[in-house]
KESEFI-743770 format. One record per residue: residue in one letter; x, y, z negated of N, C-alpha, C in turn. Coordinates in steps of 0.02 Angstrom, whole numbers, plus 50000, padded with zeros to 5 digits. Layout:
residues N
aXYZXYZXYZ/...
end
This chain:
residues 450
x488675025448139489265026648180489145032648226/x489585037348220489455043548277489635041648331/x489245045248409489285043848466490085044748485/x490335048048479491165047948489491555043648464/x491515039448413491785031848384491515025948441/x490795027448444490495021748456490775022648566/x490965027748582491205028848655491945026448642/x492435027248616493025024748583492965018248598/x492425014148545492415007348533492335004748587/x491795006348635491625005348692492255004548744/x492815010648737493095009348789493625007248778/x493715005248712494494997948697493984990748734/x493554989948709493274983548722493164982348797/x493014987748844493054988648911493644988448948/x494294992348912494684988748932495184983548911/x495114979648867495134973448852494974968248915/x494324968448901493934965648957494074965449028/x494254972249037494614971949135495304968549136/x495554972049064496354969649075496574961249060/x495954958149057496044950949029495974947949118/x495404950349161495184947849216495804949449272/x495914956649258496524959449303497044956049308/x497324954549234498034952249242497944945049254/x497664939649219497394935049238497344931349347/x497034940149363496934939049422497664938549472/x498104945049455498674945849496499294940849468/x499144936049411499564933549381499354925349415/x498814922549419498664915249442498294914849511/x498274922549560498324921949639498814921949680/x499094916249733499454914549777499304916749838/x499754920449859499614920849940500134920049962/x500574913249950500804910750009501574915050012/x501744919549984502264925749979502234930650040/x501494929850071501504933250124501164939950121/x501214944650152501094950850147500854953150239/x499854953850209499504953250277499294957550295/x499204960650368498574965650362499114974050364/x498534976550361498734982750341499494982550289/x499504978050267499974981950190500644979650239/x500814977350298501344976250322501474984450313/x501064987450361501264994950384501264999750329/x501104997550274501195001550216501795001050168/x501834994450178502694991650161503424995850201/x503304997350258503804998050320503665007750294/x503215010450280503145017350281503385018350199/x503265013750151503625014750093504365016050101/x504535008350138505135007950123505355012650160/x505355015750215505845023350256505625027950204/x505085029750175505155033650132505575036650077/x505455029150048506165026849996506885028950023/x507225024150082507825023850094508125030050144/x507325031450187507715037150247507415043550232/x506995043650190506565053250169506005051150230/x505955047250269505595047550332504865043450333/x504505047950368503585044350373503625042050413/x503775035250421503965033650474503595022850472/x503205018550497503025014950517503345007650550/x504055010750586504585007150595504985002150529/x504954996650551505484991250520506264992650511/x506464995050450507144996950450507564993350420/x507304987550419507754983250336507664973950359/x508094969150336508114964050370508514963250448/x508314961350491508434960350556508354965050596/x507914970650556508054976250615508354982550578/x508914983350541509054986450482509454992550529/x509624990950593509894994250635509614999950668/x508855000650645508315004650690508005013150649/x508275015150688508285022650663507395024650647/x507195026150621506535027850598506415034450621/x505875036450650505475040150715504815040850656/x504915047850633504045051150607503585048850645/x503105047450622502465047450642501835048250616/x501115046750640500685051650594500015046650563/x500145041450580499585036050596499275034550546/x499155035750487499285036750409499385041650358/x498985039050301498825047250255499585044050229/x499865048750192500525047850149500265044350067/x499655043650054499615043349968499735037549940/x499605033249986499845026049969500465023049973/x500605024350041501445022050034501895026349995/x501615030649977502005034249938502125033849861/x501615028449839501365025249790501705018849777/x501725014649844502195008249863502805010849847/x502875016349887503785017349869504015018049807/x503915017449760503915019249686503885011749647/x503815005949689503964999749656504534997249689/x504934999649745505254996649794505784997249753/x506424991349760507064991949723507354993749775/x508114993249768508644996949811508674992449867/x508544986049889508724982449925507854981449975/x507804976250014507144974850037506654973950004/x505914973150030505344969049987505334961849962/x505414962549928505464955849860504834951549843/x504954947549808504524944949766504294950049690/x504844952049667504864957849619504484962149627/x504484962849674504364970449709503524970149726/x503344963649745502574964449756502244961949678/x502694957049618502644957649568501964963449521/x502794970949531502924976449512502204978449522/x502054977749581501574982749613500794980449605/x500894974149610500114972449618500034973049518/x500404974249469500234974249391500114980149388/x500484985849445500324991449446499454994649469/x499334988049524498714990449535498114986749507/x498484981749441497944978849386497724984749341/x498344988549324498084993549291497674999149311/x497835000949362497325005849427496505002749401/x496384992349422495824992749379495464993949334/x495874992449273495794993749205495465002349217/x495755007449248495725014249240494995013249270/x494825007649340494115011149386493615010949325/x493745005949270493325001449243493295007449170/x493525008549146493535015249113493025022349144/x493465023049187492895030249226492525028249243/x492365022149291491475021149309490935021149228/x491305020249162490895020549088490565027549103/x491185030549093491295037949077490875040549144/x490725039249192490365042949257489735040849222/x489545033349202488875029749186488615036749133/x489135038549085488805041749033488365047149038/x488595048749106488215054449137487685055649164/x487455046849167486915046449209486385043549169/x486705038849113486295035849068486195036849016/x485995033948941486055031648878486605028348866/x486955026548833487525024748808487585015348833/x487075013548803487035004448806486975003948895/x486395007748952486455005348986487325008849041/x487415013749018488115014449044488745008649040/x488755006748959489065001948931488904997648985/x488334995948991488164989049052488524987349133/x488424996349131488684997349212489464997649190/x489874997449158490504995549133490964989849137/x490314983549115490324978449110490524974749187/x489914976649221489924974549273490354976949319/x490674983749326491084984949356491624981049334/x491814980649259492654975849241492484968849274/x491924965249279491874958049295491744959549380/x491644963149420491484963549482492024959549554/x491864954049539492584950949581492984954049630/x492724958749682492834962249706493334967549717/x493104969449668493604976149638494044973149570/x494224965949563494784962949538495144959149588/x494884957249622495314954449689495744958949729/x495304966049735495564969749772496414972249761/x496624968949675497344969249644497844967849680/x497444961949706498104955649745498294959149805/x497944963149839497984966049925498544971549902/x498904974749945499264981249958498854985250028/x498354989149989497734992150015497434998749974/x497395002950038497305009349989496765010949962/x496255004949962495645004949882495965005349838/x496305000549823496735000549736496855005549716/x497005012449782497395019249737496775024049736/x496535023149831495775027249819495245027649759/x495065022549727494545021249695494555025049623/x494955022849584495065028449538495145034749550/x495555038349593495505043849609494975048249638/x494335043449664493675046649679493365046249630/x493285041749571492965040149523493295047549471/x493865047049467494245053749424493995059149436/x493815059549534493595066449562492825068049530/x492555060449557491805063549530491645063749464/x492065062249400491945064149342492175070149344/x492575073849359492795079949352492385083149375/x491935083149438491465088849467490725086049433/x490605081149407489975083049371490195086549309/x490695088649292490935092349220490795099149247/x491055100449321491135107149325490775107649368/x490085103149357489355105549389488855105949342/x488985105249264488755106849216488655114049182/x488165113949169487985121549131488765125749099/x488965122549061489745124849028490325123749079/x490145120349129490925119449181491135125549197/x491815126049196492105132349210492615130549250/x492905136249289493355135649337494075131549337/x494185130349267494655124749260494325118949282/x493955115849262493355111049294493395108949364/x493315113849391493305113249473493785114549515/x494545117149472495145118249507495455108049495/x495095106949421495615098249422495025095549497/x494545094549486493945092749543494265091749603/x494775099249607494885100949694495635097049695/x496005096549640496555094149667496675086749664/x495985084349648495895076649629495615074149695/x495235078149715494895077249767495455077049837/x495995083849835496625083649861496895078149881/x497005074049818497505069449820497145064749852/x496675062649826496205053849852496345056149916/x496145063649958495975062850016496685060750066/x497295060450028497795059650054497975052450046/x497685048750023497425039550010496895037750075/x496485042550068495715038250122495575046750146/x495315047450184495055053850214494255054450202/x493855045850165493175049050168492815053950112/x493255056050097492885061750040493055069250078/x493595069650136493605076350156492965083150180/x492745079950187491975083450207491705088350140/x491755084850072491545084550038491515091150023/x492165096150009492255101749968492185108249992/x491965106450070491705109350134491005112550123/x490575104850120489855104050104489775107350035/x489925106950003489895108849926490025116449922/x490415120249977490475125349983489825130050034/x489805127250073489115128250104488475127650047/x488345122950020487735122549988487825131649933/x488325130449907488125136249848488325142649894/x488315142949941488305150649983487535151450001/x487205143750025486635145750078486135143650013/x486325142549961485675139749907485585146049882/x485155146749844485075154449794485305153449744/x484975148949711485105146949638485895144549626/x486075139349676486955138149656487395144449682/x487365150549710487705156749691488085157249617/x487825157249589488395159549522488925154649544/x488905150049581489465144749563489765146949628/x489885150949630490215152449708491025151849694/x491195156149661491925156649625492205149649598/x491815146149562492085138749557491945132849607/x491625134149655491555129849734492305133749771/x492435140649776492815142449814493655140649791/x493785141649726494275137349695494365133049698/x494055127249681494035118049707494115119049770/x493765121249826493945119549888494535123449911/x494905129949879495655130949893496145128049875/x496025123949808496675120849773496625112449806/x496055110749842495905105449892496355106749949/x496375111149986496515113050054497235114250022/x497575117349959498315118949948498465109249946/x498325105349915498555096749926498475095849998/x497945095650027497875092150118498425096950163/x498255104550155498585106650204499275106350223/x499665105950183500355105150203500495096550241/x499965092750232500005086550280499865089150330/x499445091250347498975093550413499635097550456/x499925101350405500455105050443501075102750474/x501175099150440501655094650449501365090950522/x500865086750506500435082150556500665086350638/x500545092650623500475095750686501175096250733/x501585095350695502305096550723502555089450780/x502035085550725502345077450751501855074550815/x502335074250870501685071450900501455066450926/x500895062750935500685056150942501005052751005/x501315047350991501445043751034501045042051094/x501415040151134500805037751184500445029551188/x500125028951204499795024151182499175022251107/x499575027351067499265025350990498395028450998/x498055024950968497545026450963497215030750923/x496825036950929496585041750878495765038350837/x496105037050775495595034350714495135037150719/x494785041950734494095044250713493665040950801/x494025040550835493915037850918493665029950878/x494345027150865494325019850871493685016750818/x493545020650759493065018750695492635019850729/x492365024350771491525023350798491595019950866/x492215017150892492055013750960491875007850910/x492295005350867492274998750852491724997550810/x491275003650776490695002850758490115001650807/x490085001850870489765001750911489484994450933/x489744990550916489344984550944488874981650873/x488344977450909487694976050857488044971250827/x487944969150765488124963550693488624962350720/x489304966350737490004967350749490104960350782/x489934958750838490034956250877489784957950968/x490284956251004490324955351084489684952451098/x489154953851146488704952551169488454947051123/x488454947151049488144942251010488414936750987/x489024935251027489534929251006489644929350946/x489604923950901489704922450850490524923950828/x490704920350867491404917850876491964925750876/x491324932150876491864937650888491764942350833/x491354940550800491344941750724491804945650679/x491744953150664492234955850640492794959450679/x492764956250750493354960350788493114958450860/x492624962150876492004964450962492624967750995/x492974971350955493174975451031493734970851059/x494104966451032494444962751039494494959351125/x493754958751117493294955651169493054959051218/x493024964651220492834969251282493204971051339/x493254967651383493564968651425493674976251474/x493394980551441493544989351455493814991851394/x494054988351350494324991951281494514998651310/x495034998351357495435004351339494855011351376/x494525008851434494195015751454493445017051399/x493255011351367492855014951314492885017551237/x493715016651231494095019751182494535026451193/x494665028751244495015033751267494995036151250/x494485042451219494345047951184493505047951151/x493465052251105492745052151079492345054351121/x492265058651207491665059151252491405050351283/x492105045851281492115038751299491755035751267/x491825035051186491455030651146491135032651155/x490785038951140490165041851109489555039551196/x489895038551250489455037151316489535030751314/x489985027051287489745019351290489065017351236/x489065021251154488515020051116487825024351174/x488135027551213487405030551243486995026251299/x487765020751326487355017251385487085009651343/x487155008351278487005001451240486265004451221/x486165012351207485505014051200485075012251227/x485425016751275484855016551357484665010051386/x485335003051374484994998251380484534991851333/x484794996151286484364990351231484044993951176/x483694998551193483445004551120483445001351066/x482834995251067482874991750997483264990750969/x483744984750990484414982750971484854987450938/x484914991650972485454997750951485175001950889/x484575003750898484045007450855484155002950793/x484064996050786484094991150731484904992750711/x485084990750746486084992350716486164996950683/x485955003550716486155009650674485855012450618/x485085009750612484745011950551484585007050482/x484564999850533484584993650481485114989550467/x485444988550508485984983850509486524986550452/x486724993050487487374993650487487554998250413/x486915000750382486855002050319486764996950280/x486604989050296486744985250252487384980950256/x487724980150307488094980050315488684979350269/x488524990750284488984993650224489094991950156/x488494989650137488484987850089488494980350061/x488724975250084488584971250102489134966650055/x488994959750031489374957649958490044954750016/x489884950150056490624946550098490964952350151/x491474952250166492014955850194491764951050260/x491834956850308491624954150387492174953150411/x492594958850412493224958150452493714955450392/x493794947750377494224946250329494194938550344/x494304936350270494314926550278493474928350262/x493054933750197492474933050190492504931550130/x491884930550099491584934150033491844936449999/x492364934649921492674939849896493354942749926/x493784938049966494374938449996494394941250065/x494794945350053495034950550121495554947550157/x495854943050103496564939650158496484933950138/x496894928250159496904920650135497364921150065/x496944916650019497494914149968497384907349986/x498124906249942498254898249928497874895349853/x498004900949803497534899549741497644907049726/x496664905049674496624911749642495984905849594/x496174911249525495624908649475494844909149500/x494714913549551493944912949576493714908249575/x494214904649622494104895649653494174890549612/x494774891249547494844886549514494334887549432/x494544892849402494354892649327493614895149320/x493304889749279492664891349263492254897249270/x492494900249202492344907749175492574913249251/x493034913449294492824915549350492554913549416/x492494906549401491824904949476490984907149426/x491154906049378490424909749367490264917649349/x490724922449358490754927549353490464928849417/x490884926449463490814926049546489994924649556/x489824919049531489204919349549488694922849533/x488764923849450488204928149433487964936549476/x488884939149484488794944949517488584942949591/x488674939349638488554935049689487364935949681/x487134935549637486514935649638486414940049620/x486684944749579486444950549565486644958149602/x487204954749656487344960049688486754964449755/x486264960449774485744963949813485174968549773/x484994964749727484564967249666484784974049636/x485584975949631486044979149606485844984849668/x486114983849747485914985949776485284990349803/x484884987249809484194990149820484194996549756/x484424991749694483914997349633484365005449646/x484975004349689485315008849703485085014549734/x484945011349790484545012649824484235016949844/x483555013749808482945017249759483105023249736/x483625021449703483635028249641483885034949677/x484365031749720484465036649788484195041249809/x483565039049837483045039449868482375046349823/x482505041149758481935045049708482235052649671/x482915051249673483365056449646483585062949696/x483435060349752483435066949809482885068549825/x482285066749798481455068749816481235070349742/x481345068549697481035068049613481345065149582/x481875069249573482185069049525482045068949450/x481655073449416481125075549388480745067049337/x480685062849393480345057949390480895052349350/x481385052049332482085048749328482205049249251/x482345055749227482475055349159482195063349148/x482205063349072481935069649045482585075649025/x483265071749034483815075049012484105077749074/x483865088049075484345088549141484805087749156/x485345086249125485995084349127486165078549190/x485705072549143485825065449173485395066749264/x484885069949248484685072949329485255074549387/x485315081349358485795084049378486195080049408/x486715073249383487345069949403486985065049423/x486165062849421485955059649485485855060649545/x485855068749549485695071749608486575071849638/x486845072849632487635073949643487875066449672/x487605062949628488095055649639487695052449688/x487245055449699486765052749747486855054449822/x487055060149821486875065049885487655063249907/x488265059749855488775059849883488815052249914/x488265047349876488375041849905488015040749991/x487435043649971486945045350044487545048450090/x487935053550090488455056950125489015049750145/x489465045450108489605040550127489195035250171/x488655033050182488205029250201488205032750264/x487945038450259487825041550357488565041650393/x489015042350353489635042950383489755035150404/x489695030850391490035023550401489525021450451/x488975023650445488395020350487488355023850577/x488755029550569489095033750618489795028650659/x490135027850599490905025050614490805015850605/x491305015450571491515007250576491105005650496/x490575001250479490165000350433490454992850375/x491234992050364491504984950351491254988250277/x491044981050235490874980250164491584983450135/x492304981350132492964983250118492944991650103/x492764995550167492755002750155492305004550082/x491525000050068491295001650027491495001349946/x492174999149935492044994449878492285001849835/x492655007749869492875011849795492165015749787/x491695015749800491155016949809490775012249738/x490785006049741490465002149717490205002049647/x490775006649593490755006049531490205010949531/x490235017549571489445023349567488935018749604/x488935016349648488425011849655488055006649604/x488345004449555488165000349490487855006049458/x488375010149433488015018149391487375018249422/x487355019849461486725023749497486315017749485/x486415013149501485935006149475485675007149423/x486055005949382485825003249303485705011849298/x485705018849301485085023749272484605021449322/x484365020549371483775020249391483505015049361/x483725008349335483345003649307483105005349234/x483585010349214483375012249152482535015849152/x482775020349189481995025449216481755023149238/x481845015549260481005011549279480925007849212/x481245006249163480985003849089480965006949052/x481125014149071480585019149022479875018749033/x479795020349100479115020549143478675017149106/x478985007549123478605003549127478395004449043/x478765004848988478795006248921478015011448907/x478205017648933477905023248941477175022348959/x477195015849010476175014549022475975010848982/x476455005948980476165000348916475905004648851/x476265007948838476025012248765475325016448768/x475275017548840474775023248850474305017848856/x474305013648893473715007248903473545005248825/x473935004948783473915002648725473375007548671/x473665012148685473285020048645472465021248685/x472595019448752471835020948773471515016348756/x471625006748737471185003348743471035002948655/x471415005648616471495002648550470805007348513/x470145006148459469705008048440469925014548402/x469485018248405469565024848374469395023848309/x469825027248248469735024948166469865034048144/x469545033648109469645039948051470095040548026/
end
């Protein structure tokens, strides 16, 4: 069978496989007909979108159908703008969250596809296939269907981005390569903002490196046809101006990252939501010289403590299998039923990934770790190097950023499918290794014959 049949075969059966768990999932989970959390405000910015042209956050439909909708900025546009595209002519429905959550079964089906196709880059074929596997069965990122949450849209679209720039960080990538890169990268960043940094850094490295020079012209393209998607938000952004009272997000993610195992002086009971509990919220949220002197006086009084939070804690945290700020472990919001809880074949999906998710972790890790020091040491194919060094340096870049800001497991999960990748090649390159001594132990001890 040639490798291009046998990648084919691979990826009907992969998505088979997601699309059995997906639909399954958004088809036999209950929540009650309620709509929690965040996705209220994503509902309310759809729907003015839809009915008034307007970005707007305000309730216009029902009981307050009377209320003129007022721009505002509090929010990237990529998601509700995504919502608005299931909405019928009338209010939010049952239909309507139907529509949307089959819409974002298939979004899975797609993560579960590209995390193959990213694996391929990093591995051999079987253990990519593996990291495939585990991404379609990953409860996590099938649950995440049921929410109206901008993982569902983020995740593929970073997964899309970073297959596209290890293409057009390949020996043959050419400037088509890194113009789709930049406008993929564009778009996600108008879903989630944590990839903005990205095309920045990437532009810096091949100015101040020697060797990535030739790639100057395809770094400088990706990061203009990047900045042609963001900037006209930004521009826009600027016209509109913040209410008073509203709080500025990059302030509030590192105030509220600031307390140790996200709780108020240790209270159990405040778990997931410390600031809740602080009775100076507002003067140590005010602005970022505020936060940034409240993490300076928790230093000054507890080095350890704080020292532990920011270097141990809060990177595992990040990474971490139960949702802190939620109901907890796979669920972000309450259901009434979901097959996790009831059907066999997914309480034991649940569990198996449930034990193998730290193990999964660490080997991540590791490879992290070994792939930004010795690389070299990993595989013999520069290729697969290469997109270890990349997928690596972008996950390390997520990690310092969250461990900076607000560190919830939830932020990590469009992350999660390169986190498996990156797993399963490093486990591979430790069973070459281990392969590799055994044979040599074998050849040195075995008698010398004519």
């Amino acid at each position: 069978m040639s490798p291009a049949a046998r990648h084919w075969i691979a990826l009907l059966a992969l998505a088979a496989l997601s699309a059995f768990l997906q639909f399954a999932n958004v088809r036999q989970t209950e929540q009650g007909g309620v709509v929690h959390g965040d996705a209220v405000k994503y509902v309310f910015y759809a729907y003015n979108l839809k009915h008034h042209a307007t970005f707007s956050r305000l309730q216009t439909f029902g009981a307050q159908a009377d209320v003129v909708p007022v721009p505002d900025k509090l929010t990237l546009p990529g998601y509700p703008w995504f919502v608005s595209k299931f909405l019928g002519d009338g209010p939010p429905d049952q239909a309507f969250l139907w529509r949307i959550e089959a819409a974002q079964a298939l979004l899975g089906v797609a993560t579960t596809l590209l995390a193959f196709l990213v694996a391929l880059r990093l591995a051999p074929f079987w253990w990519a296939f593996a990291a495939g596997v585990l991404v379609a069965t990953q409860p996590h990122l099938v649950v995440i269907s049921d929410y109206l949450l901008t993982e569902t849209l983020f995740t593929p679209l970073a997964l899309a981005f970073v297959l596209a720039f290890l293409r057009a960080a390949a020996p043959d990538g050419n400037k088509w390569h890194a113009a789709i890169a930049g406008l993929l990268l564009g778009v996600a960043c108008l879903v989630r903002p944590q990839l903005q940094l990205v095309p920045w850094l990437v532009l810096l490295a091949v100015c101040f490196v020697p060797r990535l020079r030739p790639r100057l012209k395809q770094a400088a393209l990706g990061a203009l046809l990047f900045a042609a998607v963001v900037l006209p938000w930004q521009v826009r952004n600027a016209q509109v101006p913040l209410p008073a009272g509203e709080p500025d997000l990059l302030v509030q993610s590192i105030y509220h990252g600031a307390f140790p195992g996200m709780m108020y002086e240790g209270d159990l009971r405040t778990l997931g939501y410390a600031y809740r509990f602080d009775p100076d919220v507002a003067a140590h949220s005010r602005d970022l010289p505020s936060a940034l002197a409240y993490i300076g006086d928790g230093f000054a009084a507890h080095p350890g403590r704080y020292a532990y939070w920011y270097f141990i804690d809060k990177p595992l945290m990040f990474l971490a299998w139960g949702h802190i700020a939620g109901v907890g472990d796979i669920f972000i919001y309450p259901v009434t039923r979901s097959p996790w809880l009831e059907r066999p074949l997914f309480r034991a999906l649940r569990e198996a990934h449930f034990w193998l998710h730290w193990p999964l972790m660490l080997a991540m890790l590791a490879t992290m770790v070994v792939a930004l020091r010795r690389p070299e040491s990993l595989s013999d194919d520069a290729g697969q190097r290469r997109a270890m060094v990349l997928v690596s340096t972008l996950l390390a870049l997520m990690l310092v950023l969250h461990v900076l800001g607000l560190p919830l497991p939830r932020y990590n999960l469009p992350f999660r499918a390169l986190e498996v990748a990156l797993a399963m090649a490093g486990l591979r390159a430790t069973w070459v290794t281990i392969r590799q001594t055994k044979r040599s132990s074998s050849g040195r001890s075995a008698p010398a014959t004519d």
